[in-house]
C-alpha positions in Angstrom: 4.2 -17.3 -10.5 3.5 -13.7 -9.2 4.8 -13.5 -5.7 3.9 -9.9 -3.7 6.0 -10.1 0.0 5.3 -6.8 2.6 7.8 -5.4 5.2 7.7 -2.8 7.6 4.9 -3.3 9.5 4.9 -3.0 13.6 3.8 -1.1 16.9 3.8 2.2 17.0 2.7 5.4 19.1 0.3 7.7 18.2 2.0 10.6 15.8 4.4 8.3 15.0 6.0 7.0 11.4 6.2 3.6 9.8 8.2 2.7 6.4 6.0 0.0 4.6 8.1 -1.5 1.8 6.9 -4.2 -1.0 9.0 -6.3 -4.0 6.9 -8.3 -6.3 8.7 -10.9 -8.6 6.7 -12.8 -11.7 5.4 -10.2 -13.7 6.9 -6.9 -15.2 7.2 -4.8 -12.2 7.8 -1.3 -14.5 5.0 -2.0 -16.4 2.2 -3.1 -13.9 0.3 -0.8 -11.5 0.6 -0.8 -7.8 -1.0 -0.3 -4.2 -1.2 -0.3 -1.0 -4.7 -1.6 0.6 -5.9 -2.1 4.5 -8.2 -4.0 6.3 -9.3 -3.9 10.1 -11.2 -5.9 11.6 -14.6 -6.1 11.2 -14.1 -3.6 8.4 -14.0 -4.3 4.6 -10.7 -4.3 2.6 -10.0 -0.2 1.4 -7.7 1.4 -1.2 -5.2 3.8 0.2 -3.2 4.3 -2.3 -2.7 3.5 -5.8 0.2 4.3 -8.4 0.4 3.6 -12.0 3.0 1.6 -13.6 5.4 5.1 -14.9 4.6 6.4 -11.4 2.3 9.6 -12.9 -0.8 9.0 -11.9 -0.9 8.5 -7.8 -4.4 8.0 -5.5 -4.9 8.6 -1.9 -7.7 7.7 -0.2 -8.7 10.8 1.7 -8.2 9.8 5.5 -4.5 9.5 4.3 -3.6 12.6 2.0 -1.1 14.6 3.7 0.5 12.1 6.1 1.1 9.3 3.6 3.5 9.0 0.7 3.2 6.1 -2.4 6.7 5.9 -4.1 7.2 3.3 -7.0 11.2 2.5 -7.4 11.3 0.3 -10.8 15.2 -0.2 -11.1 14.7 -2.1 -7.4 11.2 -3.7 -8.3 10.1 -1.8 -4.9 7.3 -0.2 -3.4 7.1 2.4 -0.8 4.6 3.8 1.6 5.8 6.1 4.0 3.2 6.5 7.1 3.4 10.0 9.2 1.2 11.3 12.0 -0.2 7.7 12.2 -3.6 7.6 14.9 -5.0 4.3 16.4 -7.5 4.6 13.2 -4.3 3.7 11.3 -4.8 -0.2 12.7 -4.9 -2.8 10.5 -3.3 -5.3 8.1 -1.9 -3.9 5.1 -1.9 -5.7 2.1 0.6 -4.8 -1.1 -1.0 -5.7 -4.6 0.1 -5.4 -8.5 -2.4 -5.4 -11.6 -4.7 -2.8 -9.6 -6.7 -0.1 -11.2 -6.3 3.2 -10.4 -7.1 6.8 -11.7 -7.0 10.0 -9.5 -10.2 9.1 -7.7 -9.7 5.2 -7.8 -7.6 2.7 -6.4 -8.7 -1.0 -6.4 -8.3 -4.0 -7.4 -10.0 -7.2 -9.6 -9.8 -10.9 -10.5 -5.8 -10.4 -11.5 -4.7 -8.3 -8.8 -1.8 -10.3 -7.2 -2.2 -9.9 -3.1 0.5 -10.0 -0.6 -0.2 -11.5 3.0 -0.3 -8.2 4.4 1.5 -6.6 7.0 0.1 -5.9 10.1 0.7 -2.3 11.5 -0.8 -1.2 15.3 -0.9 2.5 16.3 -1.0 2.6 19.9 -2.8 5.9 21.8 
């Protein structure tokens, strides 16, 4: 059974950083594609960022480019995103998931994409 857990999330101020981590256990971690998804309220669920399984190929949604960073450590089954400059747009629950698709202007996810049960991060103004 695939099983995706978050950490990391919290409150934070404005212009402020938060470490998001996720392990995922049941499947070959080195050889499945990753990502990092969020969903506020009201809002539908959105890609931020995506990274293939040898960690070449890496997709940022563009309100994110330059003040996140998706890292991929496959010895420790891990996955990293590192949040800078976070703004109260930054709310939401952030949800970790393997078996995604992405390409360098896609990041999403299908039938087999294995969800976490998110992580719920607050930026405060």
């Amino acid at each position: 059974q695939v099983q995706v857990v978050e950490s990391g999330g919290g409150l934070v101020q404005a212009g402020g950083s938060l470490r998001l981590s996720c392990t995922a256990s049941g499947l070959p971690f080195d050889h499945n594609n990753m990502g990092w998804f969020r969903q506020a309220p009201g809002k539908a669920r959105e890609g931020l960022s995506c990274i293939d399984w040898l960690g070449l190929n890496t997709y940022y949604t563009d309100s994110v480019k330059g003040r996140f960073t998706l890292t991929r450590d496959n010895a420790k089954n891990t996955l990293i995103l590192q949040m800078n400059n976070l703004t109260p747009g930054d709310t939401a629950m952030y949800f970790c998931a393997a078996r995604v698709w992405v390409t360098d202007s896609l990041c999403s996810g299908d039938s087999n994409t294995a969800w976490g049960q998110g992580t719920q991060v607050t930026v405060s103004s």
